[in-house]
N, C-alpha and C positions, 0 to 999 in steps of 0.2 A: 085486261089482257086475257085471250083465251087461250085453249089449250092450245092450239096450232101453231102459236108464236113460242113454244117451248120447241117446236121439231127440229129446230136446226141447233140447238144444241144438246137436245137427246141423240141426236144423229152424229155431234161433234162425239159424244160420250162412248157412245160404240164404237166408235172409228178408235178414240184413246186406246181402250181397253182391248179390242182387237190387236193395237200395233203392242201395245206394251206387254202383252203377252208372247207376241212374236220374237219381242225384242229379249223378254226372259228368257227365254228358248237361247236365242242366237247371241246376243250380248252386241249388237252390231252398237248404239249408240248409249249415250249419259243418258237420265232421266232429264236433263235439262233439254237435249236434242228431241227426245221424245215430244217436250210439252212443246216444245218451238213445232214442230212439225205439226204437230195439234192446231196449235193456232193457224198456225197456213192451211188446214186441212177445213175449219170451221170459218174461214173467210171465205173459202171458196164456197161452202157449202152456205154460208148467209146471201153472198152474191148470185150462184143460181136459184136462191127462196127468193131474193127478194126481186127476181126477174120473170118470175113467174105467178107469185102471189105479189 
């Protein structure tokens, strides 16, 4: 596996950490809301990698 096939969830990882600091800020959801949206967030982004690569 090379480096490249880690980008989509380096990419998942920043998008976490982005919301989850948003969400410290505002308190809008659970930590469990957070990861769920993660996961939806890293599906979408596997499905546009793997439509392009």
């Amino acid at each position: 596996m090379t480096f490249v096939g880690f980008v989509p969830i380096l990419l998942s990882a920043v998008v976490w950490f982005g919301f989850w600091r948003v969400n410290r800020k505002r308190g809008w959801f659970t930590i469990g809301e957070v990861i769920f949206w993660d996961v939806i967030v890293l599906i979408l982004i596997q499905l546009l990698w793997l439509r392009w690569f």
